[in-house]
N, C-alpha and C positions, 0 to 999 in steps of 0.2 A: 385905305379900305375901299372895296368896288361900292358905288354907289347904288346898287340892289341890295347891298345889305339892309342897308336904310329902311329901304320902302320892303323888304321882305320881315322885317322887326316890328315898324310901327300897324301894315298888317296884318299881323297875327298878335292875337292878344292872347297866344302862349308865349312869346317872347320873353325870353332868358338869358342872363349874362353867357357869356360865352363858355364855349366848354371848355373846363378847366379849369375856372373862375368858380373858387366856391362863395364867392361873396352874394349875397341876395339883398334886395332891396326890401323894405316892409311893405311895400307895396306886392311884390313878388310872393313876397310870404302870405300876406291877405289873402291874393289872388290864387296862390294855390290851395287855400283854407276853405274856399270860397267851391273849390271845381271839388275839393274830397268830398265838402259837404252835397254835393248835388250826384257827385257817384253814387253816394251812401245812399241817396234818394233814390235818384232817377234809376240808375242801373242794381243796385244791391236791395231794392227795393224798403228800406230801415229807417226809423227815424234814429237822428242820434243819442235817444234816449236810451232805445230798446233794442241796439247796435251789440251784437257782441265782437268780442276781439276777432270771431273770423272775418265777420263784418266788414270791421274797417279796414283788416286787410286785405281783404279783396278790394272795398273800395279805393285804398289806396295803390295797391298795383295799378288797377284801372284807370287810374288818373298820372301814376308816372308812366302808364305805358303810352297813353295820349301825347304827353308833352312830350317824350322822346320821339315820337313819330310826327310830329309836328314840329319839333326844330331839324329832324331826322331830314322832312318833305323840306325844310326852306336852304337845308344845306344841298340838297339834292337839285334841287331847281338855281340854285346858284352857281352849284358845279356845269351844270347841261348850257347855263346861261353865258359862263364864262368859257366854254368847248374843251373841260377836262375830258381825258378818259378814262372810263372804268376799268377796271381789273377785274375776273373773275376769274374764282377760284377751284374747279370738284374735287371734293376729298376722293383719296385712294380707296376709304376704307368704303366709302357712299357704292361706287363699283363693284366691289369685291363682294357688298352685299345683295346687290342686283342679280350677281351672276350666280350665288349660293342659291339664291330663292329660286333662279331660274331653272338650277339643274333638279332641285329638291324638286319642285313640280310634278314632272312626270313620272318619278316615282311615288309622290304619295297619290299620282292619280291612278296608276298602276295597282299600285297595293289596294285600293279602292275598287278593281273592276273585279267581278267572281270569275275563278278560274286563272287568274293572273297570276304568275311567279314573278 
């Protein structure tokens, strides 16, 4: 194992077993009991008394979308560290809808001006 993992694990106190690894520590589990209760606060604006079920669902996306983008940034900084390369990918379809909206365009700007056919 590169030894940036290390020091990119013990700094981040979203630090999570590996992906793939559904094993969690109770600590882990704490910890993430710990960031829902403060979404719920901080961001969802709720105490967890008066939390309804939308509530905590949002707070809880909130807080797994965090820790994804924070093991997300420490895999990513370990890739650029270690001089992988990226791949990237545009969908066909991403295109095909650039170019519809493109030609749409000037016809509905058309149909819009008085006296236009």
């Amino acid at each position: 194992m590169p030894k940036d993992t290390a020091r990119l694990d013990s700094a981040d106190h979203f630090s999570a077993a590996p992906v793939g690894d559904p094993r969690l520590t109770d600590r882990e589990v704490d910890d993430f009991k710990a960031t829902l209760l403060a979404k719920l606060t901080l961001s969802v604006g709720k105490d967890a008394a008066t939390a309804t079920d939308r509530d905590w669902f949002v707070a809880t996306a909130l807080a797994l979308r965090d820790r994804i983008i924070h093991r997300w940034l420490a895999v990513d900084r370990l890739s650029s560290a270690q001089g992988r390369k990226r791949v990237y990918y545009m969908s066909l379809e991403f295109l095909i809808g650039r170019v519809q909206r493109r030609c749409r365009q000037p016809a509905v700007w058309r149909a819009r001006q008085p006296g236009a056919r």
